[in-house]
C-alpha positions as CSV (number, residue, x, y, z in Angstrom):
1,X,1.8,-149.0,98.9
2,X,2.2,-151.6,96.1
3,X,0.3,-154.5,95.1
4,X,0.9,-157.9,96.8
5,X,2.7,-160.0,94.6
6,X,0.2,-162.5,93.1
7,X,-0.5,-165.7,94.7
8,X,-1.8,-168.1,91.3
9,X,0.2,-168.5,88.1
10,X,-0.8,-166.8,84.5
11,X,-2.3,-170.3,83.9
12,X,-5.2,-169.8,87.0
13,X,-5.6,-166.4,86.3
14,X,-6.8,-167.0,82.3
15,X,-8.3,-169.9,83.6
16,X,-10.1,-167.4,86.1
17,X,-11.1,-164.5,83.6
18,X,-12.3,-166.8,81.4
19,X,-15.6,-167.5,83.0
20,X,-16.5,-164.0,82.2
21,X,-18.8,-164.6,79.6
22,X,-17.7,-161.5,77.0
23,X,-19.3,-160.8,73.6
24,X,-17.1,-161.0,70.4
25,X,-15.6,-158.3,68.0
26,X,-14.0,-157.4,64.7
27,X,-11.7,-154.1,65.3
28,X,-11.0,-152.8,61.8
29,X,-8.6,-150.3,60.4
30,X,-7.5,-149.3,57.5
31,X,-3.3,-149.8,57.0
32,X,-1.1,-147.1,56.5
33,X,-0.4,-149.1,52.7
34,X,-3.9,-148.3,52.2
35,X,-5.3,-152.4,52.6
36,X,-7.9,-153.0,55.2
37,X,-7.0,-155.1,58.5
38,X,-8.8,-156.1,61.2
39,X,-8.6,-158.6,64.2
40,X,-10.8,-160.7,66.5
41,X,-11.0,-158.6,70.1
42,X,-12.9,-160.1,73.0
43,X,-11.9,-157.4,75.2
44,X,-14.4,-154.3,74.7
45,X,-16.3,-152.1,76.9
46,X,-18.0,-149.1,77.4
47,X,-15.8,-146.5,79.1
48,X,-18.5,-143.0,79.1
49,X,-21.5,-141.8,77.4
50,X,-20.7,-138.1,77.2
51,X,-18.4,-138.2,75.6
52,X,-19.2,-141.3,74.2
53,X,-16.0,-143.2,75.1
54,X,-15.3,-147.1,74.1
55,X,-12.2,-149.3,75.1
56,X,-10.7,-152.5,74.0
57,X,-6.6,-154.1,74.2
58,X,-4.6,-155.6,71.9
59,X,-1.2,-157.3,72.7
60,X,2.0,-155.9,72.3
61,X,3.3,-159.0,70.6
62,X,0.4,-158.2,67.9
63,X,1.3,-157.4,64.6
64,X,-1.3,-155.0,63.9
65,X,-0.1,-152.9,66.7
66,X,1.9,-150.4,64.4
67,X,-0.5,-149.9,62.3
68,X,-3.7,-149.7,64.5
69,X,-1.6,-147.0,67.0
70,X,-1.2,-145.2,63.8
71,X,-4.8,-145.1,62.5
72,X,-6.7,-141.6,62.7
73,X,-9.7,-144.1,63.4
74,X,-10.9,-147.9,63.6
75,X,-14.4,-149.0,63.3
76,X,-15.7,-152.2,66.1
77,X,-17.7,-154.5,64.7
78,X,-19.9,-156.8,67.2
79,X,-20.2,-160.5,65.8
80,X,-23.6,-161.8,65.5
81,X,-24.3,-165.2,67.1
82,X,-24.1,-166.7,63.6
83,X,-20.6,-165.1,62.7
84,X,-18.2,-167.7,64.5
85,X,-16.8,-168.2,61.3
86,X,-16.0,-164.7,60.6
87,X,-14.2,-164.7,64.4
88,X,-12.0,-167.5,63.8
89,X,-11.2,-165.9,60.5
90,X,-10.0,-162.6,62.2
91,X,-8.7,-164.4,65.1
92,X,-6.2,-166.5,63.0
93,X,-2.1,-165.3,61.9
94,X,-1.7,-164.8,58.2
95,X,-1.8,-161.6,55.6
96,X,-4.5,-159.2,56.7
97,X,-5.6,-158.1,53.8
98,X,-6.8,-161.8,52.6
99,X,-9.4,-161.6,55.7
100,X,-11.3,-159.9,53.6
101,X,-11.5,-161.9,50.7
102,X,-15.3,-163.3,50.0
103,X,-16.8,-161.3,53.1
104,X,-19.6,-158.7,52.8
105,X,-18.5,-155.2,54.3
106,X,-18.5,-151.7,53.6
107,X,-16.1,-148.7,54.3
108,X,-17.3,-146.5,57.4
109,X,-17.5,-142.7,56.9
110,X,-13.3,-142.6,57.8
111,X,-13.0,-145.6,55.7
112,X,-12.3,-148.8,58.6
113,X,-14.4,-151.6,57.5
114,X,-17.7,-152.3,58.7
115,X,-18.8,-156.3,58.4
116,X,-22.1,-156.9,57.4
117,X,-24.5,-158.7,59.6
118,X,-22.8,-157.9,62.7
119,X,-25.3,-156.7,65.5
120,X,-24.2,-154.0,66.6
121,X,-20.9,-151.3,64.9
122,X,-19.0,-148.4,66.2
123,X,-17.1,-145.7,64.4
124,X,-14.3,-144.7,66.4
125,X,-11.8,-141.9,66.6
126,X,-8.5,-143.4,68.4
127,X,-8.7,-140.9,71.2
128,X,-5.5,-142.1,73.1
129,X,-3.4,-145.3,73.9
130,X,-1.9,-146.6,77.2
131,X,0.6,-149.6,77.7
132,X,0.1,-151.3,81.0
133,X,1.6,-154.1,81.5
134,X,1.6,-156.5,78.0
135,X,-1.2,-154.8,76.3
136,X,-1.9,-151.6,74.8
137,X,-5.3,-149.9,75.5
138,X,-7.1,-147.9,72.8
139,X,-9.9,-145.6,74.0
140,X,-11.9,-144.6,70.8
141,X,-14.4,-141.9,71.1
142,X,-17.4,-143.1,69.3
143,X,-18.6,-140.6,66.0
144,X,-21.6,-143.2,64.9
145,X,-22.7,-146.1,65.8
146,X,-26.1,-148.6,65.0
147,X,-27.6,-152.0,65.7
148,X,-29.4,-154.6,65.1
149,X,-31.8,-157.6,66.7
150,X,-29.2,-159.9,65.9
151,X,-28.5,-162.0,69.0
152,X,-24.5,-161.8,69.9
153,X,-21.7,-164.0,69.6
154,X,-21.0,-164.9,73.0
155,X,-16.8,-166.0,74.2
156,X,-17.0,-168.1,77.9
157,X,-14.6,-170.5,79.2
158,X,-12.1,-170.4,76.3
159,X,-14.9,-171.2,73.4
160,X,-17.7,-169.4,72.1
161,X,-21.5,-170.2,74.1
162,X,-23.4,-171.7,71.2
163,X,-26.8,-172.6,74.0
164,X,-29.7,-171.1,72.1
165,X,-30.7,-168.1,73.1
166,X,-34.1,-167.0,73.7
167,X,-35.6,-164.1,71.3
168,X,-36.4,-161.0,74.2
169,X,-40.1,-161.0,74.7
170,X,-41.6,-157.4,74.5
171,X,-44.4,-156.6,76.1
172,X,-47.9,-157.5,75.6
173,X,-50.3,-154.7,74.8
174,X,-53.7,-154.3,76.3
């Protein structure tokens, strides 16, 4: 049986997916001319741990979209809660390449950028790609990966959660 056709315009249903609070990334790549790229991407997640499996979607409107269904791998970089200028930078139109003007990063073992300062970065083989609907899907099986105690960047209700988060407390010891 087929869906139900959908009972709220595209307008309510952003409106709707937007109060899921989402952390923020930098997917990087290096172009088939050999410059890096690399594009603000709120739409990560885990997919498996064995094997360790990663998703994320890009538009199909994008202009990276050539060049990032091309790549052998990408590298996903998770902003730091003190990198919102670094995701407006990747999140804006404009020649790729200049992105990377003036910022600190560091070719990955396949080469895709990694950002320094970012809290947490995956190395990622692009597994496989599915188009559904206006998006492309990219499932990237994860070959190394790290962190930090950076606090995230967090993305919630169209603009990014700057309330001041609290440092985890670890346990006392006896």
């Amino acid at each position: 049986m087929p869906a139900a056709l959908p009972d709220f315009d595209s307008s309510a249903f952003r409106s709707a997916l937007g109060r899921f609070a989402t952390g923020v990334t930098v997917v990087t790549a290096v172009h088939p001319d050999g410059h890096p790229l690399g594009l603000t991407v709120s739409s990560f997640n885990s997919v498996s741990l064995a094997p360790p499996l990663v998703l994320w979607s890009l538009s199909l409107t994008s202009s990276s979209l050539a060049a990032l269904e091309a790549a052998s791998h990408y590298a996903i970089n998770v902003l730091a809660a003190d990198q919102i200028d670094i995701a407006r930078r990747f999140a804006t139109r404009g020649n790729a390449a200049e992105r990377f003007t003036q910022l600190a990063w560091r070719p990955g073992a396949s080469g895709a950028p990694l950002l320094e300062g970012c809290t947490a970065w995956f190395e990622c083989h692009n597994r496989s790609r599915y188009r559904e609907g206006d998006h492309c899907i990219f499932v990237g099986e994860v070959e190394r990966c790290g962190h930090t105690d950076a606090m995230p960047l967090v993305f919630h209700a169209g603009g990014f959660d700057l309330t001041p988060q609290r440092p985890r407390k670890t346990p006392s010891t006896p």
